[in-house]
N, C-alpha and C positions, 0 to 999 in steps of 0.2 A: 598482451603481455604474458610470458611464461610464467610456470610455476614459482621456478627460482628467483625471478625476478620479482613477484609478486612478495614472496619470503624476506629477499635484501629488501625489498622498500621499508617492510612492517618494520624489521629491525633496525636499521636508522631512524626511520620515524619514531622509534618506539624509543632511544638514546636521545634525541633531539626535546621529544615530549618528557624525558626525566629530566632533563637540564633545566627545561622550563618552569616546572614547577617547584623549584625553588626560589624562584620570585613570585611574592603573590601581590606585593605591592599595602599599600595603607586603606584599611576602609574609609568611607566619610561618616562624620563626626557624629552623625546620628544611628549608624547602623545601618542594615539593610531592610527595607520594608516587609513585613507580612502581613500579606493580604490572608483574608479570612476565607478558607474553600468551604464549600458547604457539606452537606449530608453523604455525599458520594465522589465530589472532585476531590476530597479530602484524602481517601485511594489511590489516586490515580495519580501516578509518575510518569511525568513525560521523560523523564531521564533514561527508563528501562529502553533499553535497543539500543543507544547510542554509542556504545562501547565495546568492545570484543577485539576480536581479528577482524581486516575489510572483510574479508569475502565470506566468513560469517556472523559478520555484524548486522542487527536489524537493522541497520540503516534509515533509522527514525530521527526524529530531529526534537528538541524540546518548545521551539520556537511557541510561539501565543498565534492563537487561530480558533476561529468560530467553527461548530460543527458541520462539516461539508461546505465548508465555504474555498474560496478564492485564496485569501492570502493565506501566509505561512511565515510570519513574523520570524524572522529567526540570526543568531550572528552565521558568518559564516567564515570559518575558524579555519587555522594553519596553524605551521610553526613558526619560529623564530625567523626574523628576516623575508619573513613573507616565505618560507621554501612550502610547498604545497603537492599533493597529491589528491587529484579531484576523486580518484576512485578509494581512497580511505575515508568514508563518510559521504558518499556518492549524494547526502540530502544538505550538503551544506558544513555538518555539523557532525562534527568525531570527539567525542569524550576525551582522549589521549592529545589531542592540540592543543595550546597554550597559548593562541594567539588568536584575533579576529579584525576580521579589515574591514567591518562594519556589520551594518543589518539589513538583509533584505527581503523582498515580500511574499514571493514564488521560490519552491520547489515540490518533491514528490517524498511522498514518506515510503519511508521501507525498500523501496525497491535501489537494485544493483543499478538504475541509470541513472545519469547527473542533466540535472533540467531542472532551471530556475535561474533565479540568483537574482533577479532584478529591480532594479530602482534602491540599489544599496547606498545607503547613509552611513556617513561614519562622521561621528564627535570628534573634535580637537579644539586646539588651546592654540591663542598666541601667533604665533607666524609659523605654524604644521604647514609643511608646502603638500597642497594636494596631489598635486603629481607626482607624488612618491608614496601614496597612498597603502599603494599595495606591496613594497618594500618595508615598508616601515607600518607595520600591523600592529595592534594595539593588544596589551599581556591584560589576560586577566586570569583571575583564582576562581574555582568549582567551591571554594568556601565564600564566597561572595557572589553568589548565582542563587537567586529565589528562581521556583519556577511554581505554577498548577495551569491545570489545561485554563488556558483563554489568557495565561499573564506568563510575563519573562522579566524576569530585571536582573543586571551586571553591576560590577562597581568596575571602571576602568581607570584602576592610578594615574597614566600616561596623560590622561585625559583630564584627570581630576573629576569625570564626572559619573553619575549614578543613571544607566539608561535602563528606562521601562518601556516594555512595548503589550500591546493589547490590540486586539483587531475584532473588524466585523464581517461580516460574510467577504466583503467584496473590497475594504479599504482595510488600511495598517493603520494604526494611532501612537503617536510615540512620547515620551515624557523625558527629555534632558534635563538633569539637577546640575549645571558646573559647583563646587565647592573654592575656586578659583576665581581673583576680582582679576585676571586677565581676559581677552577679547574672548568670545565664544562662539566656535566653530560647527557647521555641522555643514560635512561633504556629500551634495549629495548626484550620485554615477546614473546618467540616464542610462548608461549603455554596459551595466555591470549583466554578468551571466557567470552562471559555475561551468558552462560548456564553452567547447568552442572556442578555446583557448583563455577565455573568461571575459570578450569583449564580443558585442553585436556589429555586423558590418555596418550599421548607420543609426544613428540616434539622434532626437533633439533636443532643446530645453529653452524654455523663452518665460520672461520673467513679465507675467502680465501688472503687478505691483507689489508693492512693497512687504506684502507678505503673501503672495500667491505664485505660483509655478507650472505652467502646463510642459508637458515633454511625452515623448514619445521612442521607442525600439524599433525600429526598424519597421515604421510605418506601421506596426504591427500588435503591439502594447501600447498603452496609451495611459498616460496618470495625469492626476492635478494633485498638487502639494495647497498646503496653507498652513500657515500658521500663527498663530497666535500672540508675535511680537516682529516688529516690522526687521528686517535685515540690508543690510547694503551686500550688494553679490559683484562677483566676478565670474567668468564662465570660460572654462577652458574645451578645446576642442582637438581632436589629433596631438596631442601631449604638450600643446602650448598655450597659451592666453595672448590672443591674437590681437584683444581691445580689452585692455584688462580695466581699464580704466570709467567707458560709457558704454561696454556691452548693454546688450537686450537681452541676449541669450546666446547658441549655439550650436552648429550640427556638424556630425562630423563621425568619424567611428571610435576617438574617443573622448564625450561628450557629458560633461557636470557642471556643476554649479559652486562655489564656493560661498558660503552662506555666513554671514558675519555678524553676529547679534551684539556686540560690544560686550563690556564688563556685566555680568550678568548674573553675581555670585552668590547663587542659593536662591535664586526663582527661578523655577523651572521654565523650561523651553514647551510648549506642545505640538506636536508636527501631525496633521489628518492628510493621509496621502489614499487616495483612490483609483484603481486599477480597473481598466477596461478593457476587453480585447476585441471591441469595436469601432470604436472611435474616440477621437477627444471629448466630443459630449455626452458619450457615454460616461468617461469618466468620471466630469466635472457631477452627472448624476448620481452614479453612484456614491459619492464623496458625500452633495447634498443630500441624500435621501437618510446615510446611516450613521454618519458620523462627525461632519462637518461645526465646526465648534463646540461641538458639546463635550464637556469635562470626561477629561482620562477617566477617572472614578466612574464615572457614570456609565459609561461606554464599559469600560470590565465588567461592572454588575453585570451589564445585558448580558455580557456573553457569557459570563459566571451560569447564570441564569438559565441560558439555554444548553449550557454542558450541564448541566443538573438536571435538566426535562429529560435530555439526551439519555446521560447516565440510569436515571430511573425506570426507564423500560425492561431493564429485571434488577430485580431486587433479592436481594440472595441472606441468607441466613448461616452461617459459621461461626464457629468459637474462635476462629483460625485466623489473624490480625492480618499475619504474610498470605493467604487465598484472597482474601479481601484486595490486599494490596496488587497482585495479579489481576485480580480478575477484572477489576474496574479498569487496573490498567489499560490492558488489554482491550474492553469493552471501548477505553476512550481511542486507542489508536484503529478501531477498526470505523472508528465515525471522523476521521481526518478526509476522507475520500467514500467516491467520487466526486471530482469538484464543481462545483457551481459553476458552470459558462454562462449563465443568462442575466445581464445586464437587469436592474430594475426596472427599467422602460419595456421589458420583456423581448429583447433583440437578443441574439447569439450567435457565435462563429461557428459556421458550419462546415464539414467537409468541403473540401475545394473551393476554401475564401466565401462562399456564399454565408449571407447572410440571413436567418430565420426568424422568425417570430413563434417563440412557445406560448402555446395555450393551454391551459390546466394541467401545465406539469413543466419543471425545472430542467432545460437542457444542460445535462453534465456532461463530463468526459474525463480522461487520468482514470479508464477503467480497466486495470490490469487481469485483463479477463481469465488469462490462461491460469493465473494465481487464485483471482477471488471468486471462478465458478464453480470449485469446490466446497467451500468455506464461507466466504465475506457474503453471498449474495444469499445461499440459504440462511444468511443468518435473518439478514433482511426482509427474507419473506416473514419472519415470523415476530421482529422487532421495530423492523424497520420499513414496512411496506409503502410509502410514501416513498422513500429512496431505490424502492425495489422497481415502483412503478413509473420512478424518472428513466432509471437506467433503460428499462425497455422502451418506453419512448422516444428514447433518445437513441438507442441502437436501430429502433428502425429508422427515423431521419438518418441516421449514417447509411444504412443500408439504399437509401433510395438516392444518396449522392454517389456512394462507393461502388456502387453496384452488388456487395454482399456484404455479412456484416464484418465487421472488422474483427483485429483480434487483440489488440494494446491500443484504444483511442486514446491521444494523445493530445490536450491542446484543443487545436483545429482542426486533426486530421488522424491519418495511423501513426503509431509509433513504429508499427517492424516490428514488434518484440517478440519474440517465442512463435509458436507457431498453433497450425489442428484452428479448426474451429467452435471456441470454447463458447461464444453469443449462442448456439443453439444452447445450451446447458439453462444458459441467465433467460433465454426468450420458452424454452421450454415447462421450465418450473416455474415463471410470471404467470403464463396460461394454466396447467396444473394445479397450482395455488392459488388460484383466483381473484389475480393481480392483473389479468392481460383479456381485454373481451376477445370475445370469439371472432369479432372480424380482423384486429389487432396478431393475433393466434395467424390465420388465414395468411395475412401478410407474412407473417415470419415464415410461415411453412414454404413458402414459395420461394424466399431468397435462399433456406435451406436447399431448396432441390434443383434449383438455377446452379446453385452453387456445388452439390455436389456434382450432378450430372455436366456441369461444364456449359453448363446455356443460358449465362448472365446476358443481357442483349449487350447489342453492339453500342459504343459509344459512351459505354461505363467504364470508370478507372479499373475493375481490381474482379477478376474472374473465383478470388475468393479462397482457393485450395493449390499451393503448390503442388505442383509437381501430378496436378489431380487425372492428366492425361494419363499419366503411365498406373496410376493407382487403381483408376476402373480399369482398363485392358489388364492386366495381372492380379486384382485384388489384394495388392500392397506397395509400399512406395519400396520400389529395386536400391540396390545399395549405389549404381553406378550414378544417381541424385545427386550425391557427396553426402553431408551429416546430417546423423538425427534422420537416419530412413526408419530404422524402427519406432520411435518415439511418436514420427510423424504419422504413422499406419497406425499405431494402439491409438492417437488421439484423433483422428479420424472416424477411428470405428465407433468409440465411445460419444464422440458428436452426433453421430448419425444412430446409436442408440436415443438419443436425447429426442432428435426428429420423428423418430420411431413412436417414441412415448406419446410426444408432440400430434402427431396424426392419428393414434388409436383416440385420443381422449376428444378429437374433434368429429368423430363420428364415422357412422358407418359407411359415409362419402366420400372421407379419403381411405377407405381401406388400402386404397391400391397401392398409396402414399405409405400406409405403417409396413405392408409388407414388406418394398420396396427398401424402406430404411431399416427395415429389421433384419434381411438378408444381409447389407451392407456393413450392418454393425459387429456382422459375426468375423470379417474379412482380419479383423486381427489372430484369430486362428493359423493364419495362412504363412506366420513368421514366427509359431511355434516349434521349436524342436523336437518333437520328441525321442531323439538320443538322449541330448544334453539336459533336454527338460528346459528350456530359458526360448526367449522370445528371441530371435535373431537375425543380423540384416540375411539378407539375401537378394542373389543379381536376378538379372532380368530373365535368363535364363533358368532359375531356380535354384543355383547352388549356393549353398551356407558359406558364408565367410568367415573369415576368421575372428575369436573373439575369445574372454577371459571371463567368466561371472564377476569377476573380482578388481577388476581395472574399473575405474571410473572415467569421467570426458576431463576430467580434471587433470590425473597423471597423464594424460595424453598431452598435456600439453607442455610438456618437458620432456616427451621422448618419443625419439626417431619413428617408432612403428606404433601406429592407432591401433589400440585394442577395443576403443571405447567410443568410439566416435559414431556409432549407430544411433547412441544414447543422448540425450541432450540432459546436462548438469547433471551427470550421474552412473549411473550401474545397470550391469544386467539382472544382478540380483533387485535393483530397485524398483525396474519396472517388470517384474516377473509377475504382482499382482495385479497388475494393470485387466482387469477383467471382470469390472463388478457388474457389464451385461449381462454372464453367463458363470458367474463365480462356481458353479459345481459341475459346470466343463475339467474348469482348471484344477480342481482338486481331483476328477478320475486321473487328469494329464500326468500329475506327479506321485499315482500312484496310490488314493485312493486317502480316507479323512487320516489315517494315520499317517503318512508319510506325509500327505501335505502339513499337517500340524506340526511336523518334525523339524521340515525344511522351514517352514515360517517360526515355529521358534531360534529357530538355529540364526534365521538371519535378525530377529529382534536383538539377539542377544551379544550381535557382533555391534551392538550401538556402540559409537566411544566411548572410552572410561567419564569425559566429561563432557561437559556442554559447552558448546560453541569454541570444536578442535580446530584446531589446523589445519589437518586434515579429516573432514570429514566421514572420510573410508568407503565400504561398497555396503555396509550396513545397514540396520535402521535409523533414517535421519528425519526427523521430522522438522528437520529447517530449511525441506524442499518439496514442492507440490506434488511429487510423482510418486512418493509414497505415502501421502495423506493418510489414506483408508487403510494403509495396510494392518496395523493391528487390530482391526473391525472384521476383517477376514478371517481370524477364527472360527466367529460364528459362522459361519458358510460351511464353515467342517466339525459344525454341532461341539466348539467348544468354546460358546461366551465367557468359561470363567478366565483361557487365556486372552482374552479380550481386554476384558478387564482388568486383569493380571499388569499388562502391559498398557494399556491408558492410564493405569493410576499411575504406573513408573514414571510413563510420560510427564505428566501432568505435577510430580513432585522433584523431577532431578532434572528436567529438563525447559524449566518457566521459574525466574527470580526475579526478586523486586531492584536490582540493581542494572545500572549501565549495559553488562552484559548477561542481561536478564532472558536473552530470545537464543536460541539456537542456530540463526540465520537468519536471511534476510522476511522481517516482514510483511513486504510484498503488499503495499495499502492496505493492511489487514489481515491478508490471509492467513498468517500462523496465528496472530493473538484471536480469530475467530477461528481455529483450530481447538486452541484452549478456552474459548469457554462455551463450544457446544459440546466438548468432552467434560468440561467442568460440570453443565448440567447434568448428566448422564446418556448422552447421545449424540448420534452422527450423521450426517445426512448423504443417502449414494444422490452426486449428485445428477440430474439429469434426470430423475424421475420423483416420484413423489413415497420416499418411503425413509426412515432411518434404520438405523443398527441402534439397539443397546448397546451400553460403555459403563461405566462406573464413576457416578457420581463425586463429587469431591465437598458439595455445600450440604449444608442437611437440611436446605427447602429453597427456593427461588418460586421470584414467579413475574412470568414474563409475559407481559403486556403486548397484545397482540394487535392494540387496533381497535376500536369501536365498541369501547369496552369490556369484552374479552378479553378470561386472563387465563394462563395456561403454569396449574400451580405444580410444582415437583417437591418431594416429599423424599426423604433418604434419611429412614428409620435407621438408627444405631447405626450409622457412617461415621468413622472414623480412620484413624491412619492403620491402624490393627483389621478393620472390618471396610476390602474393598471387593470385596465380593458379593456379587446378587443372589441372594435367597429367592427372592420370587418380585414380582412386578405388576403392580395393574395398572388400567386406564379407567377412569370415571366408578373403579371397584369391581371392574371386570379383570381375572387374570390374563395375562398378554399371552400368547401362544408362539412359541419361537421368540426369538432374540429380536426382533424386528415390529416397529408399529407404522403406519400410514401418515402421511397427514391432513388424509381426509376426516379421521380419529381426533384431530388436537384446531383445527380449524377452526371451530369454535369455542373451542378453550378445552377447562377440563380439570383431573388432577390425576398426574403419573406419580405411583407411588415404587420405590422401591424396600424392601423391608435385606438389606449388607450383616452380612457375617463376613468372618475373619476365615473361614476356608467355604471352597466350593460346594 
């Protein structure tokens, strides 16, 4: 879709979404419920990201969902008359809609792709014809929406009824209150999707009795329903009801159930539906193992419960109600993902339909790797190492179906998304930090070097590295590729950095391996200008293309001649500091710590006036991967106080407790665990084992590492006047350089910072 096009959508949408919210309808008689969050869910708004512009909207959803788990409870919202656009809220659910055409169980947080949407349920009254479901979408009001991480509840007038929803790792649990002694409805879509035009090519649903349900997507998802009061059903299929009358069930490509609970007026409805992506007896187990009868109430506690455990792995200390309110936030949406693939029985879908069995570790997947080997994963190491240690796990199972590791696992398989090999970064720092054994290590190192050198064996899907043939023979990806040859060459090289790391720390056996990948890591050199000073495509032959610092891949797509299309979602300014192998290469390239300091303030400062614009621009944007690190880059040219200068700007104009609270999309985590390892006072390069100092924002946390190990930070006289580092120790040693290891904080410790108000 074009720029302009993307423009006219927002603004009709955006005229349509005013109309609507002047009906908000009647509450029911008793109000709307509040659940009690506890010590830290109490912070956390799942509402922040859901609102903005699309294409800078977090694209987060407030839905109810267990930490790392399976479902994602959530409605999934339109306009008026059902008109809709899947990429305004690409997870279901956009702040600015007024309407929702039920709730369903699956989708992706943060991120710009649309995938989910299924086993959608929607409430009705009376003689609602189902099959006009998705025309006739049900109004609700943002003044009658309770949400805290693990609960969601709506009032829907139309409906007359009050729906709650709560879930557990691997099943949804749902609560209908009708307020209505008319019949009580509840539709429910075996073969609903947000993609794909919004229908699965084949679905089933068969009604095993009187309050139970088994169905299936496309052979492919598989759930069991039950519930809690018996219903008489009808079941339509391909937009009719074929045997409306003594169905059993039905298959077809569009394929539900019509559920009819009688007069039912003010005793709730409760629905336990269980999601498998093995089989039907997967389902029906996982249903029975976690939540199968057992009271709504009860089932929220647990999950309440375990976003509490979750939340508590740091604990933070401010006067600052709004930091608080970020930062948990933030902390809750980076624990939505990676998702749990693995069945209670311990079965999982693995690359190319095969099925596995994990042992002593959770096979996941939905790991947007090119996003969170930045960010989300070093957070893990030091949070969250259990989840740090499924992901590697679970990347090598992918590697030994895929033939190298993948780069967006998806599901059961790749996603395609983004490109560069970003698994060495996540499989390099698991070994590093002491998450990956050495023979584990061993493994990675080799689908690395299969992969780069081109020598995956025969009979494997996925050789691992586009375009990697022309990459070795010239040491960078030529422009005559098509898009994103630069992007592709910088993240290449910084992969192959990562392996480098990877091979020195395993010994003086693979030397031949670190040199090998420490040569190759420098090849981003090879698409520097030093005219222009900017990183830039270039053909096969060697000559410079044509190019703007100042165009992004963005305006490119509204006009005739590509300025920017070397670049993927972004600028040449943006990826200029694309070089934290060699960062004081880059700084003689542009002229030496003065001029690099000049140029990098110069583009911090071209940030837009506000957060989460329009347009974006060729500036500092920290609502996009590719300039993550860039204001950590000071210190590389011996000036931490602009560092922090500019992380604290970050971190106070650029992160709010509202709707559109994010800068862009957050990307299962990666911006909101942007902001709070800036928050702590720190940054991780990723791919090796080392951080930058930043400037703190809480004045002490302490983050829970693991096996009791706790890792305390201290920021003496920090305040909004005082973001400036005066001095810094570790364990009461002062730090030397802007920079500390994390061989240093491994086993805990206390980093202290003592903030003045100037440098």
């Amino acid at each position: 879709m074009s720029f302009i096009a993307r423009v006219f959508n927002f603004f009709m949408a955006g005229i349509v979404a005013a109309a609507g919210l002047l009906f908000t309808g009647q509450p029911p008689k008793s109000g709307m419920p509040a659940p009690q969050p506890g010590a830290h869910t109490r912070y956390a708004n799942p509402f922040v990201g859901t609102g903005a512009l699309p294409w800078a909207s977090g694209m987060t959803n407030p839905g109810a969902t267990a930490p790392f788990g399976r479902v994602q409870l959530c409605p999934d919202t339109c306009f008026p008359f059902g008109l809709n656009n899947d990429r305004v809220g690409t997870g279901g659910y956009w702040y600015g809609k007024t309407h929702a055409y039920g709730f369903s169980h699956t989708r992706v947080s943060g991120a710009g792709l649309v995938e989910g949407g299924n086993f959608r349920v929607t409430p009705a009254l009376g003689d609602a014809d189902p099959l006009r479901r998705m025309q006739k979408p049900l109004l609700f009001s943002h003044d009658k929406e309770t949400v805290i991480p693990g609960y969601y509840a709506v009032w829907l007038p139309e409906a007359a009824c009050l729906a709650e929803l709560t879930a557990t790792v691997h099943t949804g649990v749902h609560r209908y209150t009708f307020s209505s002694s008319r019949d009580a409805h509840l539709f429910l879509d075996a073969t609903s999707m947000l993609n794909d035009g919004g229908r699965a090519e084949s679905g089933r649903i068969e009604r095993i009795d009187e309050r139970t349900l088994d169905g299936d997507l496309n052979g492919r998802i598989f759930f069991r329903a039950q519930f809690d009061a018996p219903f008489t059903a009808r079941f339509w299929a391909d937009g009719s009801f074929p045997d409306a009358d003594n169905a059993v069930g039905a298959s077809g490509s569009d394929v539900g159930a019509d559920l009819n609970f009688g007069g039912c007026k003010d005793k709730p409805i409760t629905m336990w539906l269980g999601v498998s992506y093995i089989s039907q007896e997967g389902a029906r187990a996982n249903l029975a193992a976690e939540s199968a009868d057992k009271p709504f109430d009860e089932v929220y506690a647990a999950t309440l419960s375990s976003w509490e455990e979750r939340l508590s792995s740091i604990e933070i200390e401010t006067g600052d109600e709004e930091i608080k309110k970020i930062f948990y936030t933030a902390l809750y949406h980076c624990m939505i993902h990676p998702t749990d693939m693995t069945d209670v029985t311990g079965e999982y879908l693995g690359f190319g339909g095969t099925i596995g069995t994990a042992r002593g570790y959770t096979y996941r997947s939905d790991l947007s790797l090119w996003d969170t080997f930045r960010t989300t994963h070093p957070l893990y190491c030091l949070i969250a190492p259990d989840i740090q240690r499924d992901s590697a796990q679970s990347l090598l199972r992918m590697a030994e179906n895929y033939g190298s590791f993948p780069r967006w696992p998806k599901g059961g398989g790749e996603g395609g998304s983004m490109f560069g090999n970003p698994a060495n970064m996540v499989m390099a720092e698991s070994y590093l930090k002491g998450l990956l054994s050495e023979e584990d290590a061993r493994a990675a190192l080799t689908f690395m070097k299969n992969t780069a050198l081109r020598t995956v064996p025969e009979g494997l899907p996925n050789r691992g590295r586009d375009f990697g043939d022309e990459y070795n023979a010239l040491g960078y990806v030529p422009s005559e590729t098509g898009r994103i040859s630069v992007s592709r060459t910088l993240e290449y090289a910084w992969s192959d950095y990562a392996a480098a790391n990877l091979a020195a720390a395993l010994g003086p056996g693979y030397a031949d391996d670190a040199a090998l990948f420490a040569e190759m890591s420098m090849r981003f050199k090879n698409l520097f200008d030093p005219e222009t000073k900017y990183f830039r495509a270039k053909n096969a032959a060697g000559e410079w293309q044509g190019f703007s610092p100042w165009m992004t891949s963005y305006y490119d797509e509204m006009l005739p001649v590509k300025y920017a299309d070397a670049y993927s979602e972004g600028s040449a300014r943006q990826y200029r500091w694309h070089a934290v192998q060699d960062p004081q290469w880059l700084v003689e390239q542009l002229g030496g710590r003065e001029a690099f300091v000049k140029e990098l303030e110069n583009f911090m400062q071209d940030a837009t006036p506000r957060r989460a614009a329009l347009d974006p621009g060729s500036g500092w944007w920290v609502g996009n991967q590719h300039d993550y690190h860039a204001p950590y880059m000071f210190s590389e040219a011996g000036r931490p106080d602009l560092t922090q200068k500019w992380v604290r700007w970050t971190l106070t104009d650029r992160f709010a407790d509202s709707p559109d609270g994010l800068d862009g999309n957050d990307d299962l985590g990666a911006l909101s665990a942007w902001y709070i390892l800036s928050a702590l006072g720190f940054y991780p390069v990723a791919g090796a084992g080392r951080y930058w100092l930043g400037s703190p924002i809480v004045d002490k946390a302490v983050l829970r590492l693991g096996g009791g190990k706790e890792l305390t930070i201290l920021a003496k006289n920090q305040g909004a006047a005082n973001i400036y580092v005066r001095s810094a120790t570790l364990n009461g040693a002062p730090l030397k350089g802007a920079t500390f290891t994390h061989e240093q904080i491994k086993d805990g410790g206390t980093l202290e910072f003592v903030m003045a108000d100037r440098p």
